[in-house]
C-alpha positions, 0 to 999 in steps of 0.5 A: 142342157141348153145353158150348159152347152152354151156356158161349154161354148163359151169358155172353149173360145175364151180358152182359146183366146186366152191361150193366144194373148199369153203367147202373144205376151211370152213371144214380145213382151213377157208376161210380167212386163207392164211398163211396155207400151205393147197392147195385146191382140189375141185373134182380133187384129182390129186393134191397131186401128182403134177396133175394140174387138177383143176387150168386148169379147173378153168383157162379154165371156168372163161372166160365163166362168161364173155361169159355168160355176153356178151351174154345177157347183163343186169344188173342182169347178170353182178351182178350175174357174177361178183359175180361167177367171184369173187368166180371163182377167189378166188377157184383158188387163193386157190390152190396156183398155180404159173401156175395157176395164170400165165394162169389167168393173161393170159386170163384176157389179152385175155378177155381185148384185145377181149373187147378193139376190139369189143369196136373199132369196135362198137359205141353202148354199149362201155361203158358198155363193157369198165365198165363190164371189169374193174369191173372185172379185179379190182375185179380179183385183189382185190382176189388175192392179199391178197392171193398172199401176204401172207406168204405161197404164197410169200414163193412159189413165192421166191422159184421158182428157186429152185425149178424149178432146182429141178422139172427138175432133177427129170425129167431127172432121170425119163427119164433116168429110163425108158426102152430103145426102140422104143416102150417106146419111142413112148408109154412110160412104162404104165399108173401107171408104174411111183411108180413100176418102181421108187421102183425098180429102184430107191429104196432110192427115193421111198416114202412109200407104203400105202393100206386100210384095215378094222378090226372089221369094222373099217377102218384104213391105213397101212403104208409101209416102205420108205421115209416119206409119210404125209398123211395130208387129210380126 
């Protein structure tokens, strides 16, 4: 009952988010268009600052469809979860995450080594494991490579080097800007320290500041001074 309910549990927040980055992708981009540089976000706004949020998640609750499926095998359910499968994978080829599609690959591999031991082990049911498997392994694959193929995907992907030497310089200034001791050493400086320390420290690197106002009832965005900041999102 226990693996049940938190299989349940899980697929709910997946439909959840899942529902969210389809809207998301109907509202700004369409759901076919690939060759945009728009990166879905669902209900994880962390993204337009590196954050990883929504690639783990998903990563982390694809393999729930699968659970779910073994759980109670029949053929409505391998149906409706290859279907959730599909969509799973389609949230999470949208946000064009190189670590997101390596954590994919991987537990595909996990889920297709547990499949090939419990199939070794047992006579009954093997051919439906070894075909509930396949079904979703090539239907994984049918999502993603269009996705991958298309020009904003293999641009990321040839770029890879780069940026990697990039990513890590800016660690190694990050880490040479912080404060010396103990203390930082073990805590570091502060949640939300990283902008005040990096304007002060490291002005010509800063990106711009913004706030919210209102005047008259209107809302508006005032942008402050420093590197360009696109804001690109409602």
């Amino acid at each position: 009952r226990l693996d049940g309910r938190l299989a349940r549990g899980m697929l709910v927040g997946l439909c959840a988010v899942i529902a969210i980055v389809l809207w998301e992708r109907l509202v700004f981009t369409g759901l076919l268009n690939f060759s945009s540089e728009y990166r879905a976000e669902g209900p994880f706004p962390e993204l337009h600052t590196g954050g990883g949020d929504i690639h783990a998640y998903l990563v982390l609750a694809i393999p729930f469809v699968v659970g779910w499926i073994a759980l109670c095998p029949s053929l409505v359910r391998i149906g409706t979860g290859t279907a959730l499968f599909v969509l799973a994978s389609y949230a999470l080829a949208v946000t064009f995450t190189r670590g997101g599609y390596i954590g994919y690959v991987g537990a595909i591999g996990v889920l297709a080594g547990a499949v090939a031991m419990q199939s070794s082990r047992r006579g009954d049911g093997k051919v439906w494991r070894v075909a509930t498997a396949a079904l979703l392994v090539v239907a994984g694959i049918a999502v993603l490579a269009p996705i991958l193929s298309g020009p904003f995907m293999e641009a990321r992907i040839a770029g890879t080097r780069t940026e990697a030497g990039k990513r890590t310089g800016n660690w190694a200034r990050a880490i040479d800007m912080m404060d010396e001791g103990a203390t930082t050493a073990l805590f570091g400086m502060g949640l939300g320290s990283f902008p005040r320390t990096l304007l002060f420290r490291d002005p010509a690197a800063a990106s711009a500041t913004y706030g919210y106002g209102r005047e008259g009832g209107n809302g508006f965005l005032r942008l402050g001074s420093g590197r360009p900041l696109f804001v690109g999102q409602r």
